[in-house]
C-alpha positions in Angstrom: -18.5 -9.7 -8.5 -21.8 -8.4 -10.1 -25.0 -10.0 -9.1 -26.8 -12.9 -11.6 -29.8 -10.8 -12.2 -29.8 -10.1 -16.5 -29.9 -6.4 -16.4 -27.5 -5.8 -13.8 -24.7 -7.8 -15.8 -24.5 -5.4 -18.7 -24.0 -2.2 -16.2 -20.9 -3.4 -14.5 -17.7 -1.8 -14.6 -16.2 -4.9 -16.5 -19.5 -5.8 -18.9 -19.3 -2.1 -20.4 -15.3 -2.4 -20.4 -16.0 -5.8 -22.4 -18.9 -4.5 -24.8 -16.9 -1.5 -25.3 -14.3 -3.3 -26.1 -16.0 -5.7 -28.7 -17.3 -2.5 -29.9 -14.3 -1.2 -31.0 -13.2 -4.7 -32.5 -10.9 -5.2 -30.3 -9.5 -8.6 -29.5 -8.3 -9.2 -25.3 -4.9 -9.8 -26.7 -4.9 -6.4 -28.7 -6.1 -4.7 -25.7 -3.5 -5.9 -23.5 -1.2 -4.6 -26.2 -2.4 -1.3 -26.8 -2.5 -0.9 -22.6 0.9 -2.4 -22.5 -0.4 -4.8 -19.3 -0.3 -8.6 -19.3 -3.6 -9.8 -20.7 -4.6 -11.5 -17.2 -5.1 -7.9 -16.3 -7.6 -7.3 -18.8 -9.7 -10.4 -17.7 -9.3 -9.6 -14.8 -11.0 -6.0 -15.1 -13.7 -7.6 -17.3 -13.9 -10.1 -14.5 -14.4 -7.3 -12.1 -11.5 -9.5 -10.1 -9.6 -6.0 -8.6 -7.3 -7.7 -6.4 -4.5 -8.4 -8.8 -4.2 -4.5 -9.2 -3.3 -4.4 -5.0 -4.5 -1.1 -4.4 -7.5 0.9 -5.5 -5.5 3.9 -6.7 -4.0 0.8 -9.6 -7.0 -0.1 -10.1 -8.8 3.3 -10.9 -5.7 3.5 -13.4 -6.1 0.5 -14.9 -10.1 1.5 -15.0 -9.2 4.5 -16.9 -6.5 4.3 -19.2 -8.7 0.6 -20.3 -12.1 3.1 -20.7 -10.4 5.7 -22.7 -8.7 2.4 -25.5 -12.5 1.7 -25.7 -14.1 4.7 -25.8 -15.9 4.8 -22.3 -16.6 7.6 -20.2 -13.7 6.9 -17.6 -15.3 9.8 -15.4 -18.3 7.5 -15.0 -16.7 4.0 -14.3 -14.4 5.1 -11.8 -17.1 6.8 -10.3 -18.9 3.3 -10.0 -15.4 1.8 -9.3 -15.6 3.8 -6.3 -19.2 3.6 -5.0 -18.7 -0.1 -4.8 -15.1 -0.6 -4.0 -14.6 -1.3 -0.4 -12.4 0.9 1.9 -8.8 -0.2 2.5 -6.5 1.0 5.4 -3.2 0.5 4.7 -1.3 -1.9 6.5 1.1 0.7 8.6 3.5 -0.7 10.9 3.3 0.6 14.1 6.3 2.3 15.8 8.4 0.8 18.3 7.6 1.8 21.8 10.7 3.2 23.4 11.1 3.0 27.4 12.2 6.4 28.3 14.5 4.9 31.4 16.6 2.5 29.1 18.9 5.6 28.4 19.4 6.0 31.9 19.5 2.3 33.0 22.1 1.9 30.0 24.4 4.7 31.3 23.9 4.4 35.1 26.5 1.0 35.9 29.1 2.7 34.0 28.5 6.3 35.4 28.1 4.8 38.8 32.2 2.8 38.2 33.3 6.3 37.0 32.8 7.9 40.1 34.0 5.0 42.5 36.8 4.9 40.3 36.9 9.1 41.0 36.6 8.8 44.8 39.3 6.4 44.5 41.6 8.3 42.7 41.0 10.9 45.0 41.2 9.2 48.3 44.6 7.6 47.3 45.8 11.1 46.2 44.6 12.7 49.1 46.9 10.1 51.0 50.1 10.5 49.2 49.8 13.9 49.3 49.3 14.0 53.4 51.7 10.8 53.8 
């Protein structure tokens, strides 16, 4: 994800983790140990390869918990994590539209029966009663 220009490579978020890292004497497998993540998580941050982490709030974790096992200033790398990471909207699903007349298209057949099924009633009462 960095650029292949010589400088540039050694201030990246994942070339200071890495020096830092080495440092320290740390082996990648240690690392992963001491973070208590799977060690393609480590390469991956070293990579500068984000996406595994899903979203950026994981991966400013994983920034600074991994800065703080090496000795980094976290403060700073998330800052940079954060000039350069890319905005993401989440994904919301969008709610279901609801036709205000369904209520009253569900309710009408039935209400209309009821009240044929009232006049009815009341027209074969009405002639009993007179009869």
């Amino acid at each position: 994800m960095t650029p292949d220009v010589p400088g540039a490579r050694q201030s990246g978020i994942g070339a200071r983790l890495r020096a830092a890292r080495e440092r320290v004497g740390l082996t990648l497998a240690q690392a992963s140990e001491k973070l208590h993540v799977d060690p393609k998580s480590v390469v991956a941050l070293e990579a500068e390869e984000y996406d595994i982490f899903g979203a950026p709030v994981f991966t400013r974790g994983h920034i600074r918990r991994y800065s703080d096992l090496v000795g980094e200033k976290s403060d700073e790398l998330v800052a940079l994590y954060n000039e350069t990471a890319r905005a993401v909207l989440p994904d919301l699903p969008r709610p279901p539209t609801i036709d205000p007349l369904s209520d009253v298209r569900r309710f009408a057949v039935p209400a209309l029966f009821a009240l044929i099924g009232l006049v009815l009633l009341g027209v074969v009462w009405w002639v009993l009663k007179r009869g």
